[in-house]
C-alpha positions in Angstrom: 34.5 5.5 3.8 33.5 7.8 1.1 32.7 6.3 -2.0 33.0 8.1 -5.5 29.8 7.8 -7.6 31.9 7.2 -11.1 32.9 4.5 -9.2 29.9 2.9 -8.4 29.7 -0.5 -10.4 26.4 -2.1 -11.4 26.5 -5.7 -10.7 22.9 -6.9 -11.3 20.0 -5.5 -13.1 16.4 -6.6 -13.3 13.1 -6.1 -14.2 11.0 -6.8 -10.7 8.4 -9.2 -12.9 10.8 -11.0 -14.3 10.8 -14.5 -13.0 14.7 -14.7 -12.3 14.2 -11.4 -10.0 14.1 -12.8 -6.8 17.0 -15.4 -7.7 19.5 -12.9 -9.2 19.1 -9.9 -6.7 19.1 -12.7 -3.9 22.7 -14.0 -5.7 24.0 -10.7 -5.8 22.9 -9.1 -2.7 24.3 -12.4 -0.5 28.0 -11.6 -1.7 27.5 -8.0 0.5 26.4 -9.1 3.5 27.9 -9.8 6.6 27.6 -10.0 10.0 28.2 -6.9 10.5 26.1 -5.4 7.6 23.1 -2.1 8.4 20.5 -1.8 6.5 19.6 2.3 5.7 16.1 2.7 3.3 15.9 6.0 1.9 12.9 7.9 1.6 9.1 9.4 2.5 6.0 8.0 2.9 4.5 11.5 1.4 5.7 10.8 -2.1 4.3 7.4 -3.5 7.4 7.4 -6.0 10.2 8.0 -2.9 8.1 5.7 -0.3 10.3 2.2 -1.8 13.0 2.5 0.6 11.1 2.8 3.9 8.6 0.2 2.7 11.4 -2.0 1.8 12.6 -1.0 5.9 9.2 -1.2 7.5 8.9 -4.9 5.5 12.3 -6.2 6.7 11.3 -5.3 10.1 7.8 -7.0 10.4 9.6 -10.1 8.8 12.3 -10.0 11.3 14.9 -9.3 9.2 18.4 -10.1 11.1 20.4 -7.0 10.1 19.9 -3.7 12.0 17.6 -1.3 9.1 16.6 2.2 9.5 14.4 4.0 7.7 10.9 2.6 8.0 7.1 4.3 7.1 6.8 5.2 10.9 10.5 6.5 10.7 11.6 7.6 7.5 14.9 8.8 6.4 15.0 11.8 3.8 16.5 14.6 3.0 15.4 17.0 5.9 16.8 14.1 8.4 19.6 12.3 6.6 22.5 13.7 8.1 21.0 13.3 11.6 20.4 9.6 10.9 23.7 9.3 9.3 25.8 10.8 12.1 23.9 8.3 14.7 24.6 5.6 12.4 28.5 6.3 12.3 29.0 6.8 16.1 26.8 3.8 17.2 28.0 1.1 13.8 31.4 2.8 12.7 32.4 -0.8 11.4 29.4 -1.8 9.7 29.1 -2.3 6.1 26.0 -0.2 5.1 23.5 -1.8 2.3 21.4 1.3 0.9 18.2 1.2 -0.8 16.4 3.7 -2.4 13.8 4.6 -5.1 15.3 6.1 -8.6 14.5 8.0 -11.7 15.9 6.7 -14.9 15.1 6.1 -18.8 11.6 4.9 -19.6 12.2 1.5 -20.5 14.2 1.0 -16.6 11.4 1.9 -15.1 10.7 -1.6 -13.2 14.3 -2.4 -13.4 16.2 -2.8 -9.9 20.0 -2.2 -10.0 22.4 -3.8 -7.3 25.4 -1.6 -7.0 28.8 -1.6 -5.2 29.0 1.6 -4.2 27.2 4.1 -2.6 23.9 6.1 -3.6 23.0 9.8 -3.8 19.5 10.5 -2.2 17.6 13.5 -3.8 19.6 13.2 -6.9 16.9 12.7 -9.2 15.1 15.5 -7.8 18.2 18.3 -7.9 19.0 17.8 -4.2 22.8 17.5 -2.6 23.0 15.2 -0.1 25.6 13.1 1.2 26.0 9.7 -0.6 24.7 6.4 1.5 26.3 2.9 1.6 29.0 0.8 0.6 26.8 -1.2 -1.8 23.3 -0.2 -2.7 19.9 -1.0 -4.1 18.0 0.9 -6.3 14.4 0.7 -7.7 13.6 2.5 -10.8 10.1 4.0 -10.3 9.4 7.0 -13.4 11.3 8.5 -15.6 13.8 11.8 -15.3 12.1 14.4 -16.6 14.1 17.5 -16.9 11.4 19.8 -16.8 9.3 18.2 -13.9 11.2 16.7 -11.1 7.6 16.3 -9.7 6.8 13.7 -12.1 7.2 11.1 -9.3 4.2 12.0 -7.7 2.6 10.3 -10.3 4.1 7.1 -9.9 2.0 4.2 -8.9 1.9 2.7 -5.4 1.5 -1.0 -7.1 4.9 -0.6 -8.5 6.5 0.3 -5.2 4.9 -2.1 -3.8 6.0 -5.2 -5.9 9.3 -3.9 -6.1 9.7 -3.9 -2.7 8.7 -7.0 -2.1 10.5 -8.7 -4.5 13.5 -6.2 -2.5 12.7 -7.6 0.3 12.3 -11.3 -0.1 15.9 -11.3 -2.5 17.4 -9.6 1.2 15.8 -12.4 3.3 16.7 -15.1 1.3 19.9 -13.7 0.9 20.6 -13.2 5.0 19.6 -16.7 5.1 22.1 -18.0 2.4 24.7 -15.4 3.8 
């Protein structure tokens, strides 16, 4: 099912230090899983600023997570491997609802900020690439600003932020599997 960005509808948003994080995104993200729900973290390891969603993967998977989730530091999905990943993902889980998470670029004051979404995401976006969207419902984590000037501004980004959001990812998706 192809999803239509406009169409994308934020349902939650919130700062990852706030101390209703966990709780909200764990509210939020329970309502889109099911059963049959995959989990598909976007990203590399060789960018600090686009390493959240196969942290976020490599975490589920040493904490067991229940869902099937691709895209992990050992075996990242990004833009030179996407539709290769995508088109195993559709012949072996045609019927699964896909949860996406991925790292974003945003205004200033979002940085921090992690968005729940129905609807898809657009990896590469931020950075001026085209590559097919991911998910029926998504997670985003707001890691720098969008500078228009230097889309490698996210190489700046630091790993401490990637790394609290994506725990704070992570333990939202757990709690929420366990509510679900």
């Amino acid at each position: 099912m192809k999803l239509d960005y406009l169409k994308s509808q934020l349902i939650t948003r919130v700062h990852h230090t706030s101390e209703e994080a966990s709780v909200k995104l764990t509210h939020s993200i329970r309502e889109k899983l099911s059963e049959s729900t995959i989990i598909i973290c976007i990203g590399t390891d060789r960018c600090i600023g686009d390493a959240l969603g196969p942290l976020v993967g490599t975490l589920l998977k040493e904490r067991n997570c229940r869902y099937p989730v691709f895209g992990t530091l050992d075996n990242p999905i990004h833009a030179v491997n996407l539709k290769k990943h995508m088109k195993y993902i559709k012949e072996h889980y045609p019927d699964y609802k896909q949860l996406a998470i991925d790292a974003c670029l945003g205004k200033t004051e979002l940085i921090g900020n992690i968005h729940v979404k129905q609807g898809p995401i657009f990896p590469g976006k931020g950075v001026g690439k085209k590559l097919p969207s991911v998910g029926h419902s998504s997670i985003i984590g707001i890691v720098d600003k969008y500078h228009n000037d230097d889309c490698f501004s996210i190489h700046t980004v630091r790993l401490s932020l990637v790394r609290n959001m994506a725990m704070t990812i992570v333990d939202a998706i757990l709690e929420a599997s366990l509510l679900s």
